[in-house]
C-alpha positions as CSV (number, residue, x, y, z in Angstrom):
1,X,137.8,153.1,26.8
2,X,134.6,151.2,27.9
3,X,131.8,153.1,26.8
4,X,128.9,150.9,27.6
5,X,125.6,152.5,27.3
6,X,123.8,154.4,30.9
7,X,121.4,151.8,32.2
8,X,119.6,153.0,35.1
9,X,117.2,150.0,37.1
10,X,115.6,150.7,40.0
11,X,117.9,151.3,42.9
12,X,117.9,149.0,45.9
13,X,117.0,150.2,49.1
14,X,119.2,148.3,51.8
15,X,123.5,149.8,52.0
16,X,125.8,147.2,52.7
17,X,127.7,146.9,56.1
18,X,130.7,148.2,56.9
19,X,133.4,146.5,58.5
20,X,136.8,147.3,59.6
21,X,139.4,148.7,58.1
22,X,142.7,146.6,57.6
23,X,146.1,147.7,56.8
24,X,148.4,146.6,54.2
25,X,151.8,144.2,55.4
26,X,155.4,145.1,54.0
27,X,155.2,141.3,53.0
28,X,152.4,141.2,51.0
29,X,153.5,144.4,49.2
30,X,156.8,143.0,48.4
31,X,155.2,139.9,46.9
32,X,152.5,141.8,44.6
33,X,155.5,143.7,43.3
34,X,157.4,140.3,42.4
35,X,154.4,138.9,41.0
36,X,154.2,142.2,38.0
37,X,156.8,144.0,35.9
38,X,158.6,146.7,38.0
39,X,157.2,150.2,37.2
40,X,159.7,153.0,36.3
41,X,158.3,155.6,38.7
42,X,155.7,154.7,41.6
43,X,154.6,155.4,44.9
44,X,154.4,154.1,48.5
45,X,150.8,152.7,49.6
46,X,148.5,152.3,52.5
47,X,146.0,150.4,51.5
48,X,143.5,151.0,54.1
49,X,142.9,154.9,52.9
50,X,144.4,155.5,49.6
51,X,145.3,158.8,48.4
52,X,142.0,159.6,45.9
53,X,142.9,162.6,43.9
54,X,139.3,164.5,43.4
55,X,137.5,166.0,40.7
56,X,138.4,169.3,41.7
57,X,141.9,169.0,42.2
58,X,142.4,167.2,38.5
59,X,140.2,170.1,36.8
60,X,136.9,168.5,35.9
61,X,134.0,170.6,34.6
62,X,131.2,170.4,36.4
63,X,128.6,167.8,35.7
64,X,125.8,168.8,33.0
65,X,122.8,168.0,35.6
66,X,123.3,167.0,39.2
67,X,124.8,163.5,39.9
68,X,122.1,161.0,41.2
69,X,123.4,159.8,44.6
70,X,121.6,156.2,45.0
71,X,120.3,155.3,48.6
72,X,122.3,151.9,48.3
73,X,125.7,150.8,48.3
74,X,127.3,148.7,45.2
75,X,127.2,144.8,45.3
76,X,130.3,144.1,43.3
77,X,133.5,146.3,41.9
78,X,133.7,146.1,38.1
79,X,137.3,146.2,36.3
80,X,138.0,148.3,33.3
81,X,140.9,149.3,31.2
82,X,140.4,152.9,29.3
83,X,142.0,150.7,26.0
84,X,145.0,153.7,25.6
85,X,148.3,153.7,24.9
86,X,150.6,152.1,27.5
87,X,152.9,154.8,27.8
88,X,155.7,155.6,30.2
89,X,155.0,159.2,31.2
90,X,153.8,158.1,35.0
91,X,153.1,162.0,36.1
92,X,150.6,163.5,37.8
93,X,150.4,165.7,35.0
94,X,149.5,162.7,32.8
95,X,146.7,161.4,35.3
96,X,145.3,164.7,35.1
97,X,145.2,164.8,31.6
98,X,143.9,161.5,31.5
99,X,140.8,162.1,33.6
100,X,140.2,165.3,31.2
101,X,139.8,163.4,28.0
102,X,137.9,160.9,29.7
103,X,135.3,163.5,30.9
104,X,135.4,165.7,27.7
105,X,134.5,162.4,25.3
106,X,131.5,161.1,27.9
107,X,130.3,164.6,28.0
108,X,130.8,165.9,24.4
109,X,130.4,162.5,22.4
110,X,128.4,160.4,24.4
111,X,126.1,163.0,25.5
112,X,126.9,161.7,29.6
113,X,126.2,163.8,31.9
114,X,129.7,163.1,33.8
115,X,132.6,160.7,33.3
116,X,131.0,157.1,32.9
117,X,132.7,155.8,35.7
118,X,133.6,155.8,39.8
119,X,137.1,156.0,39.9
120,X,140.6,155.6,37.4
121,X,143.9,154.6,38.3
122,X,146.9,156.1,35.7
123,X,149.5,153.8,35.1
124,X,151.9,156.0,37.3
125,X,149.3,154.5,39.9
126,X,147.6,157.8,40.9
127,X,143.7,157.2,41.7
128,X,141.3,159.9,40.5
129,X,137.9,160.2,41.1
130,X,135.8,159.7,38.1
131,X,131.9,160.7,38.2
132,X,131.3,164.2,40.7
133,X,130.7,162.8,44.3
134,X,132.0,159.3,44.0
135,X,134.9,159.5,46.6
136,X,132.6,161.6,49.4
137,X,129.9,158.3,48.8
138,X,133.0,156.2,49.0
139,X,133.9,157.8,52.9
140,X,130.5,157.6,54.4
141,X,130.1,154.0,53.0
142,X,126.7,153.6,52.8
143,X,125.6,155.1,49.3
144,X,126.7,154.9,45.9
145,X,126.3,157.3,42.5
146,X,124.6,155.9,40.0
147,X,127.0,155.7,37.1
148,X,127.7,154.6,33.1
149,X,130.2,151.9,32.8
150,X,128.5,148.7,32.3
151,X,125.4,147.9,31.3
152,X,122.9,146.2,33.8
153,X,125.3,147.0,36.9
154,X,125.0,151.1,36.8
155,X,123.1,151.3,40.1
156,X,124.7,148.4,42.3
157,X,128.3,148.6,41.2
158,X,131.3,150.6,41.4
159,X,133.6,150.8,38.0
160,X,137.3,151.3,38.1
161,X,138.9,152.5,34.8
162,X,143.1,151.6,34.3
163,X,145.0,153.4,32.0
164,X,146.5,151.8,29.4
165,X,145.5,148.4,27.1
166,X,145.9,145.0,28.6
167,X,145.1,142.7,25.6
168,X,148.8,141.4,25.6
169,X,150.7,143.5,28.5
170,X,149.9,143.4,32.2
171,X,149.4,146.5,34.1
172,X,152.8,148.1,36.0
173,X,153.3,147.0,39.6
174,X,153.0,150.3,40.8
175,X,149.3,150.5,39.3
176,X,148.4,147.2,40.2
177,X,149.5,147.3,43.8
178,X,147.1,151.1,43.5
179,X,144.1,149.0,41.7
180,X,144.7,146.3,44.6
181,X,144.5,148.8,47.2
182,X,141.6,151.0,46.1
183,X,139.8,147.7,45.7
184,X,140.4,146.7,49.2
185,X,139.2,150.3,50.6
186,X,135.8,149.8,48.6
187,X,135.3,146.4,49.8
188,X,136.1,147.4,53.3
189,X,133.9,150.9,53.3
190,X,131.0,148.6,51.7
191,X,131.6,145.7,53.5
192,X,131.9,143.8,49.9
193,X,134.0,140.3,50.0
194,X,137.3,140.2,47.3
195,X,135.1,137.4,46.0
196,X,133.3,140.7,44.3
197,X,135.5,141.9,41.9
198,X,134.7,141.3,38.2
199,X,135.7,142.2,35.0
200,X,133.6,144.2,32.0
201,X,133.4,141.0,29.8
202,X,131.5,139.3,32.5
203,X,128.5,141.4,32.0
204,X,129.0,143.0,28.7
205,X,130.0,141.5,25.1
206,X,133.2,143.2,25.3
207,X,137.1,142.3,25.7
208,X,137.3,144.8,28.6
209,X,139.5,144.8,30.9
210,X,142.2,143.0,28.0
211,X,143.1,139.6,28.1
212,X,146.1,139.8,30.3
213,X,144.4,142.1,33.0
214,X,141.0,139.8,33.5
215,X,142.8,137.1,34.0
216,X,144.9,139.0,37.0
217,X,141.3,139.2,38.6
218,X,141.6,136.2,40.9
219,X,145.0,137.0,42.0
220,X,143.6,140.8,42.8
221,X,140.7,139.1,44.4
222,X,143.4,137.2,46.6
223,X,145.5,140.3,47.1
224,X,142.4,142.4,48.2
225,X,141.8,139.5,50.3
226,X,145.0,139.4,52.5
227,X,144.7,143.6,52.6
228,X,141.6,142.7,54.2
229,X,142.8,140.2,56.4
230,X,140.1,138.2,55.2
231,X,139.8,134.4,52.8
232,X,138.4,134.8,49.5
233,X,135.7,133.0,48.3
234,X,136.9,129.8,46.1
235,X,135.4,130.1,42.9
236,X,133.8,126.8,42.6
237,X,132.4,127.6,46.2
238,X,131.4,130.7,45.3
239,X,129.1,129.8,42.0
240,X,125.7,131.0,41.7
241,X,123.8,128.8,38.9
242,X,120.9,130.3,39.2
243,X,122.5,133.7,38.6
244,X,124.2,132.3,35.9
245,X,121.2,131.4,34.3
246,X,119.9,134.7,34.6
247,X,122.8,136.1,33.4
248,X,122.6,134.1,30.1
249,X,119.3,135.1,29.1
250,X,119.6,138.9,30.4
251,X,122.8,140.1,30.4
252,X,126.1,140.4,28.0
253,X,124.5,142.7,25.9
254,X,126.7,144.0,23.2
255,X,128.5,147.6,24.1
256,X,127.6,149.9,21.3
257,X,130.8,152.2,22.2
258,X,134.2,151.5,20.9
259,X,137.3,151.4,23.3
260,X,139.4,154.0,22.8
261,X,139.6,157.9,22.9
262,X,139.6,159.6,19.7
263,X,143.3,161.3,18.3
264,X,143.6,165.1,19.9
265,X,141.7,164.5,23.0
266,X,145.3,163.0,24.8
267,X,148.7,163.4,23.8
């Protein structure tokens, strides 16, 4: 699990544009599906409005002090995997339980007020919301919670947990195709490029989201891309050097958090 520590800078004013909403071809889904390992149970998916399971419907307790809702909207979606098991049980059941162990060790061993971060996708490719009030941001498009998934990027980035451990094993179509496709409705409800789509280890001194996942990122940059309708940026094009620079000196600091849930808090 990526438990980096809550940094909270001050928020920027201005919310990012929307634009409009795109749908997801047959084609493209067929491809994404030929690209990854075949999952052993899945779902159908509509990219432009994914099915976002909420807080309430997955059993979450309520938050420990009201969620700060942040008068911007994110710059960038951060990757994560929750560093689990990669088991086989794709039910709903097992999303749920999931999201419960999640919130009961940011709560109850981190001290968080919530679950760390926005949103998590099971490997039976279900999408849950994470933190209290993510997904009704997420609809209006024009505001963000303020979260605990990455240090530095709490306040202007939106942080996707995937079940399982991707160090040597790649996600399941079925939850990739759900990863690509929540990605592409927060890009297009915050009017964020694909371009914007990092992984943990670029901020933080951590090997979050596993080896094999991160380096999927610029194909699910290019798949967010064509659910978009839209080119993504060419890296090369794309650098910023003087980021980068900043970057260096500021950022990557080391998470103090392991990656993993303890035994007993999921079966």
């Amino acid at each position: 699990m990526t438990f980096s520590a809550l940094h909270q800078p001050s928020a920027r004013a201005a919310a990012a544009p929307r634009t409009r909403r795109s749908i997801l071809t047959g084609a493209f889904a067929l491809a994404a599906g030929a690209a990854l390992p075949l999952a052993a149970a899945g779902r159908a998916y509509s990219a432009a409005a994914p099915d976002i399971i909420g807080c309430t419907a997955w059993g979450a307790r309520a938050a420990s002090e009201p969620v700060v809702v942040l008068a911007n909207g994110p710059e960038r979606i951060i990757v994560h995997h929750t560093a689990t098991a990669n088991v086989t049980d794709y039910s709903k059941q097992r999303a749920f339980a999931l999201a419960r162990a999640i919130q009961t060790y940011h709560m109850d061993a981190q001290g968080w007020i919530d679950t760390g971060q926005h949103f998590t996708v099971s490997r039976g490719a279900f999408v849950l919301e994470g933190r209290h009030s993510s997904l009704a941001e997420l609809r209006t498009g024009a505001r963000q919670v303020r979260a605990a998934h990455c240090v530095g990027q709490n306040t202007v980035s939106i942080g996707i947990e995937n079940e399982g451990t991707y160090t040597s094993q790649v996600p399941p179509a079925a939850q990739y195709a759900a990863l690509a496709d929540l990605c592409a409705h927060i890009c297009d409800q915050y009017g964020l490029p694909a371009s914007e789509i990092y992984g943990h280890r670029d901020f933080n001194a951590t090997s979050c989201p596993g080896d094999r996942l991160y380096a999927l990122l610029p194909t699910l940059r290019k798949d967010v891309a064509a659910r978009l309708g839209t080119p993504v940026a060419d890296p090369a094009e794309a650098a910023d050097p003087i980021g980068d620079l900043v970057r260096q000196a500021t950022g990557r600091p080391a998470s103090t958090y392991a990656e993993y849930l303890p035994a007993g808090l999921l079966p």
